[in-house]
C-alpha positions in Angstrom: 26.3 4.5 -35.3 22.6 3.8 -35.0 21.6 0.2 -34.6 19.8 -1.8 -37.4 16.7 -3.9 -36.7 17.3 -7.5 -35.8 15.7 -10.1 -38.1 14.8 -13.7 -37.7 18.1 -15.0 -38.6 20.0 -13.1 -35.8 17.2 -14.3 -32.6 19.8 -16.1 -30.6 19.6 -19.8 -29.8 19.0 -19.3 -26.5 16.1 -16.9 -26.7 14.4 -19.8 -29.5 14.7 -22.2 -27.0 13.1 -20.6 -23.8 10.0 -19.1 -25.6 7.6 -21.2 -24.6 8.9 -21.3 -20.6 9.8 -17.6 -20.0 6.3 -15.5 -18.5 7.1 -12.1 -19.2 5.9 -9.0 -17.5 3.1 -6.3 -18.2 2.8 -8.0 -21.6 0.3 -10.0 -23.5 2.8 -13.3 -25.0 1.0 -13.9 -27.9 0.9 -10.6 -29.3 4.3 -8.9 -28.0 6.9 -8.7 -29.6 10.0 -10.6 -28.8 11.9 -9.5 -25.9 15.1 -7.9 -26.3 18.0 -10.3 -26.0 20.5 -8.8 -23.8 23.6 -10.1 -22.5 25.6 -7.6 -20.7 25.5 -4.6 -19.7 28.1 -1.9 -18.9 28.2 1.8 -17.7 25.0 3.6 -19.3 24.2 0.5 -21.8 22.7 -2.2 -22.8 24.4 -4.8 -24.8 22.5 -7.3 -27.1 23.7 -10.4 -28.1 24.7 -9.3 -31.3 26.8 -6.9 -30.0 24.6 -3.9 -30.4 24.8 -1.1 -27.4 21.5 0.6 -26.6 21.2 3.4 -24.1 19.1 3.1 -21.4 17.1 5.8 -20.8 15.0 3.4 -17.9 18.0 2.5 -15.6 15.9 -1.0 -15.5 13.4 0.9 -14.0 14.6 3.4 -11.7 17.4 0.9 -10.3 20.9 1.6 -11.9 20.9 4.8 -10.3 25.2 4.8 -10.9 25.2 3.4 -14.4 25.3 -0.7 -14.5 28.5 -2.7 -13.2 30.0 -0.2 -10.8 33.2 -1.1 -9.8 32.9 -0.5 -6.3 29.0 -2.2 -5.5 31.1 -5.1 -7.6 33.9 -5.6 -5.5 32.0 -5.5 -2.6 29.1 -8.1 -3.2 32.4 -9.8 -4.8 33.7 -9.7 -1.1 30.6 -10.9 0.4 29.5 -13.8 -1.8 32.9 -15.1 -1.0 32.2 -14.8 2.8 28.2 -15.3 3.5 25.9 -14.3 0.6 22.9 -15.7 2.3 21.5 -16.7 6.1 18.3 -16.0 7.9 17.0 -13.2 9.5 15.6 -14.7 12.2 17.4 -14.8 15.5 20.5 -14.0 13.6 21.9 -10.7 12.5 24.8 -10.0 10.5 27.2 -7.2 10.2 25.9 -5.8 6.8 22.5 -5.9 7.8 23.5 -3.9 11.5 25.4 -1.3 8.8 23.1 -0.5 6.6 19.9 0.2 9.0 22.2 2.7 11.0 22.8 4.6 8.2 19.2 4.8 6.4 18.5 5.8 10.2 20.9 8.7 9.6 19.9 9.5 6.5 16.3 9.9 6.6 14.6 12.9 8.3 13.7 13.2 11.3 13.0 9.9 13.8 12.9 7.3 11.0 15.1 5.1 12.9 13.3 1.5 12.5 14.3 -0.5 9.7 12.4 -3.5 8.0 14.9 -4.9 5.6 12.7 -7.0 2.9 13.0 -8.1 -0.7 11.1 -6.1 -3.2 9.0 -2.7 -3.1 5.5 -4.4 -3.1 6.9 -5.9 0.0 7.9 -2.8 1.4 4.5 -1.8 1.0 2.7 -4.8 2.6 4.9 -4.2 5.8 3.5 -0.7 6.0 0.1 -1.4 5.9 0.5 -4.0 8.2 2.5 -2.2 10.0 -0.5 0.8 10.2 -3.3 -1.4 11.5 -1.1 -3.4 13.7 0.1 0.0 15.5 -3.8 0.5 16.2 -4.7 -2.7 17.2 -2.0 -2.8 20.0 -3.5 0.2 20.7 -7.2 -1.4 21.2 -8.6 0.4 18.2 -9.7 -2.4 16.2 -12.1 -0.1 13.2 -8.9 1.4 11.5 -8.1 -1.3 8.8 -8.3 1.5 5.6 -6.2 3.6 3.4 -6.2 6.4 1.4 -4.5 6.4 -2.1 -4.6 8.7 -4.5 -5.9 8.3 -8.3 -3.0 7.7 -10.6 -1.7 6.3 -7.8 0.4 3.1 -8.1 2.0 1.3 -5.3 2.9 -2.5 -6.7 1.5 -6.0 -7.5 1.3 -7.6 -4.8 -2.4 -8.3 -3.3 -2.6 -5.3 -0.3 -0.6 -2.7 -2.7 -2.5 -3.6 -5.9 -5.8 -2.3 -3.3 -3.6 1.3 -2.7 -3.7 2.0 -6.8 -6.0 3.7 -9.0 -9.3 1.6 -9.0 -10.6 3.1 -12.0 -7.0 3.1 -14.5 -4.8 1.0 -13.0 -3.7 -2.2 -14.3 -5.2 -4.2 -11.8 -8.7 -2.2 -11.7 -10.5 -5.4 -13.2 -9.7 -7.1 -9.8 -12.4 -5.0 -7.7 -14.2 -7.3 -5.7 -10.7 -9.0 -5.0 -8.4 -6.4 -3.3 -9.2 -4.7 0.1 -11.0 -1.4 -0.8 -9.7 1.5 -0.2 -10.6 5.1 -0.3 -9.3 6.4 -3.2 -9.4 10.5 -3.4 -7.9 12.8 -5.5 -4.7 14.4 -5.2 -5.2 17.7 -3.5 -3.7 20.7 -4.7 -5.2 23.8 -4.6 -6.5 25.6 -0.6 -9.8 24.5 -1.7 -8.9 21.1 -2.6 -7.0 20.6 -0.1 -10.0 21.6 2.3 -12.4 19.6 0.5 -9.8 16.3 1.5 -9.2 17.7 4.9 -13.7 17.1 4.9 -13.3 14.0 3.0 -10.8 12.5 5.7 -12.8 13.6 9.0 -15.9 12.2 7.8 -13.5 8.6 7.6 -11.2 9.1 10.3 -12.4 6.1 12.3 -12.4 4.0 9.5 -8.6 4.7 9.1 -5.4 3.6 9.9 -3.1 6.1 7.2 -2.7 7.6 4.1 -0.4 6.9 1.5 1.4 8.8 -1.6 3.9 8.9 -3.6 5.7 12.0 -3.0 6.3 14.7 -5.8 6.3 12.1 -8.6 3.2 9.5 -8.8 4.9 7.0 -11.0 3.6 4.1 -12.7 0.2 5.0 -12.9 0.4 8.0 -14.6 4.1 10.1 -14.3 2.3 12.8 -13.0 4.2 15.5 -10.4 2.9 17.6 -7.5 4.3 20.3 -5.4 5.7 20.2 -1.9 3.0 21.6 -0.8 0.7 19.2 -1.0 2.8 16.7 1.0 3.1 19.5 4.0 -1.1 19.8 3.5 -1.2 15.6 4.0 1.1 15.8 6.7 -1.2 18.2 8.6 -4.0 16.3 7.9 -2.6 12.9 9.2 -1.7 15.2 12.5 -5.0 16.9 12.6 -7.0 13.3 12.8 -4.6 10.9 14.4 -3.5 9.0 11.1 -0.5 7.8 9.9 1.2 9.1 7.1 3.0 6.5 4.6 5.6 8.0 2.1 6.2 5.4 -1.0 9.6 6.7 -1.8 10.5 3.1 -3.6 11.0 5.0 -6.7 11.8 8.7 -6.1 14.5 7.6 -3.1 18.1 8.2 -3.7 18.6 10.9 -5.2 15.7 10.6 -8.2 14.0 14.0 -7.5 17.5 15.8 -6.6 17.3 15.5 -3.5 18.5 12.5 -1.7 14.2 11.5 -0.4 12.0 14.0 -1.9 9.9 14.5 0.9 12.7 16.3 2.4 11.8 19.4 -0.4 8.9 19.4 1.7 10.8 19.3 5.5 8.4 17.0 6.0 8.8 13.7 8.0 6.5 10.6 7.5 5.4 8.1 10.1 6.7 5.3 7.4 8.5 5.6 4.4 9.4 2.7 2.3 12.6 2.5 -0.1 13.8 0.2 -2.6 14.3 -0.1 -6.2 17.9 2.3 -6.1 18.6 1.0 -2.9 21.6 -1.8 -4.1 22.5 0.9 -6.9 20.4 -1.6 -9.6 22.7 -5.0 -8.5 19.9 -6.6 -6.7 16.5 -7.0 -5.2 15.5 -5.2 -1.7 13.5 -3.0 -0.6 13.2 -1.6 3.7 10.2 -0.1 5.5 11.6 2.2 8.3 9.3 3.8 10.7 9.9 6.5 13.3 10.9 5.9 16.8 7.3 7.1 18.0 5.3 4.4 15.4 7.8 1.7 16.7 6.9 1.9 20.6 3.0 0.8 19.6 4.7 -3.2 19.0 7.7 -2.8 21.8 5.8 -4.3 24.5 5.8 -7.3 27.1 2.8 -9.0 25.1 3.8 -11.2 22.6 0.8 -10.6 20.3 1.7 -6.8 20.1 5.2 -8.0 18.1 5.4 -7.6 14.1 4.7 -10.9 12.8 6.1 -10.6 9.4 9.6 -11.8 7.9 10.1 -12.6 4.3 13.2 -15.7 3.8 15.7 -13.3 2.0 15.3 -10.3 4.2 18.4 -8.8 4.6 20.4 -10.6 2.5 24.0 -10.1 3.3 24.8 -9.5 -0.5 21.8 -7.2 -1.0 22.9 -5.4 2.1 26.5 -5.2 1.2 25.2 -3.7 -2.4 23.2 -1.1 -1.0 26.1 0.2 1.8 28.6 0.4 -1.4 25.7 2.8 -3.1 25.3 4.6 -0.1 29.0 5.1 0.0 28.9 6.3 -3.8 26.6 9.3 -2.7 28.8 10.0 -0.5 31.8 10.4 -2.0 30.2 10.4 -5.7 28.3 14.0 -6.5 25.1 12.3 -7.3 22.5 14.8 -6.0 24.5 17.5 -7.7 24.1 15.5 -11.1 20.7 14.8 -10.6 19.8 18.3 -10.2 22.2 19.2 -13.5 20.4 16.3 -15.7 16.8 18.1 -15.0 18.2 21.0 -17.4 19.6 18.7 -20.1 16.3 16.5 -20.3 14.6 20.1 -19.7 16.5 21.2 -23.1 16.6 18.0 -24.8 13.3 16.9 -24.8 12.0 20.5 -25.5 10.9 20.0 -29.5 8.5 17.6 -28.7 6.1 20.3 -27.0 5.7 21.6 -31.3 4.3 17.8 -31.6 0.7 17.9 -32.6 -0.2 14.6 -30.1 2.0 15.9 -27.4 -0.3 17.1 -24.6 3.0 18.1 -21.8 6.3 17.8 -21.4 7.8 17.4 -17.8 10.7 17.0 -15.6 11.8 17.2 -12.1 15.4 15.6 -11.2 16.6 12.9 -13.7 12.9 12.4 -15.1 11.2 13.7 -18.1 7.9 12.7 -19.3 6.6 13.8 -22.5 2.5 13.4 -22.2 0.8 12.4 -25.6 -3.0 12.9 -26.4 -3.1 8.7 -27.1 -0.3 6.8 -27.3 -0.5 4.0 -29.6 2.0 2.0 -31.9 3.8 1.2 -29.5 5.6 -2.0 -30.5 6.9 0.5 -34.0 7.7 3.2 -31.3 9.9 0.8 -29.3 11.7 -0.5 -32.7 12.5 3.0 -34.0 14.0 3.8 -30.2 15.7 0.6 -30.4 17.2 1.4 -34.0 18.4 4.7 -32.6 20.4 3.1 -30.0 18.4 3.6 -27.2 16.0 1.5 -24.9 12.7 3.0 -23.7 9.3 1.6 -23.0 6.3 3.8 -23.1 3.2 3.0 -21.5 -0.6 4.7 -21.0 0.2 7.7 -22.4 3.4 9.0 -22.1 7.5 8.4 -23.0 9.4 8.5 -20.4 13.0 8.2 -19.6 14.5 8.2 -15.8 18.2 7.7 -16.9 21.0 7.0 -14.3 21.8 9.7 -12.3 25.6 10.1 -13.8 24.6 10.0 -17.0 27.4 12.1 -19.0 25.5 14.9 -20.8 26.2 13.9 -24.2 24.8 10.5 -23.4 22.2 12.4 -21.8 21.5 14.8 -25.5 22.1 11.7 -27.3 19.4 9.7 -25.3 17.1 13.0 -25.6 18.0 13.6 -29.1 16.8 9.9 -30.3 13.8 10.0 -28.6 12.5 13.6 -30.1 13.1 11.8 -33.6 11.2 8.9 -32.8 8.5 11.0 -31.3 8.7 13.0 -34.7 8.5 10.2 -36.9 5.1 8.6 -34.7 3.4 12.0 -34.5 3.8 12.0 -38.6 3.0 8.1 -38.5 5.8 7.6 -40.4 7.6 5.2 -37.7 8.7 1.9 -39.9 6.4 -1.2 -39.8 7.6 -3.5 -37.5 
């Protein structure tokens, strides 16, 4: 049964009484609508306070990549909290924290062995910058202190990732003469565009210290996709002028692309890669910058200047730590890459009829993603209503619908999620969607 729209009378107390303290994300308060109140959630769902279940076709946002509540990540934070759920990372290390860093080591390609447990993916990405100049000025080469990103590139909010994102569309480009500045290029494909980077870094090599993408999938700047090959043609180029070569993977790690990183569909191995958002299976905030083995003996050094000077309070928390080794042990014993690679098909199939829409520019997927691309999206508030009366949760943004559901999504929840979403889609293209 679909859900009905909520009215005033059924806004719970609760959400009355914190609207003027809450600050709400990406949204402008006086014009958004009111937030969702949800107040549990359980396998693929969301469930309002009025008892309503919504699908989500978000996973909050990559995270939930086993479905919410998962017995097993539960019973082992469960475990923790009662034993140590917090202590610092300084001069102290903690069996959790030792556990999960040997086995990211294991599982990421190649000589990625050094891991920087931190809090959050902007984090992540801090650590890597800093971690790109620093490796250079240990190494007396003092000029390298810039980046190149990518347009529709989006890497975070905090102040050094906010300079890696797309100057022009991003949602911080009205902070130019703020951020660090960057080089911002576009994404090469083709032999010629790819030569005409491989020019465009040479001419800049002194000035820099690395290059950084999102592999296969840039995210929240755009959901657009590019092919292995142009992660094998970055990797050359960072080998051919002595740069450093940054994989964001904060999104499409574990398992997101089908495969468990997806610069592995390119046998490719970065100097850094950063991780996060899937990381505790969606139970809590972390994120980890690992580097290789070769990156790593730049700061291991007799001078105490040469260290990494960097260490958020809630690094490696024990109950973030003990989150993420019960995920890990889910893919392990849990066919997750095999049901990433089967959901591709049913978003494929279920989000098919929206190519006959008039505003729809592209449909896409790759793994558990799908993207439908409109011409200009607007209405969005009436689009996210109609979703929400048809049971599902999704929130578009620039111009596309999107859904990245969790990865074990059962394929009827899977056509149903799909099936909502082409009617909404339907109903907007026909601006017929109700008034909200």
């Amino acid at each position: 049964m679909k859900s009905t729209a909520p009215d005033q009378h059924t806004i719970p107390s609760w959400q009355q009484s914190t609207a003027d303290h809450l600050w709400m994300p990406y949204c402008q308060q006086k014009t958004a609508p009111r937030p969702l109140p949800v107040v549990a959630t359980e396998g693929m769902h969301l469930i309002l306070d009025d008892g309503r279940r919504l699908i989500d076709g978000l996973a909050s946002w990559w995270t939930a990549c086993h479905g919410y509540n998962h017995p097993a990540i539960a019973a082992g934070v469960t475990e923790q909290l009662q034993q140590m759920p917090h202590v610092m990372f300084g001069g102290i290390q903690h069996p959790p924290a030792a556990k999960l860093a040997t086995r990211l080591a294991a599982l990421l390609p190649g000589d990625l062995n050094r891991v920087f447990l931190c809090d959050s993916g902007s984090v992540a990405i801090e650590v890597a910058m800093k971690m790109a100049v620093q490796s250079y000025l240990n190494r007396n080469q003092s000029g390298r202190l810039r980046f190149i990103s990518f347009r529709n590139a989006y890497h975070g909010d905090t102040t050094g990732a906010m300079s890696l994102c797309d100057p022009v569309t991003s949602m911080h480009a009205h902070f130019k003469g703020f951020l660090l500045e960057q080089y911002p290029a576009p994404l090469p494909r083709t032999r010629q565009e790819i030569a005409d980077f491989n020019r465009f870094v040479k001419e800049r090599r002194d000035d820099l210290a690395g290059i950084v993408i999102e592999p296969l999938i840039q995210g929240a700047g755009g959901m657009r996709f590019h092919d292995p090959e142009t992660l094998v043609a970055l990797r050359n180029c960072c080998d051919d002028n002595d740069l450093l070569l940054i994989a964001d993977e904060i999104a499409t790690g574990f398992g997101r692309t089908g495969t468990m990183f997806a610069c592995e569909q390119a046998d490719i191995v970065p100097d850094i890669i950063c991780v996060g958002k899937a990381l505790t299976g969606g139970t809590m905030g972390m994120a980890a910058t690992i580097a290789t083995d070769r990156l790593y003996q730049h700061f291991h050094s007799d001078q105490p200047q040469h260290a990494l000077m960097h260490g958020p309070t809630f690094m490696a928390n024990p109950l973030a730590c003990t989150a993420a080794n019960a995920s890990l042990d889910l893919f392990e014993t849990e066919p997750r890459l095999q049901q990433a690679q089967a959901l591709q098909k049913v978003l494929e199939e279920g989000l098919a009829p929206c190519r006959r829409l008039g505003s729809v520019v592209d449909v896409r997927t790759r793994g558990a993603v799908g993207v439908v691309q409109v011409k200009e999206l607007d209405r969005v508030p009436q689009m996210i209503a109609a979703a929400v009366q048809e049971g599902i949760w999704v929130r578009p943004f620039k111009d596309m619908v999107y859904v990245t559901p969790a990865l074990n999504m059962p394929h009827a929840v899977a056509e149903e999620l799909c099936g909502a979403l082409v009617k909404v889609l339907d109903a907007w293209d026909q601006d017929k969607l109700p008034i909200s």
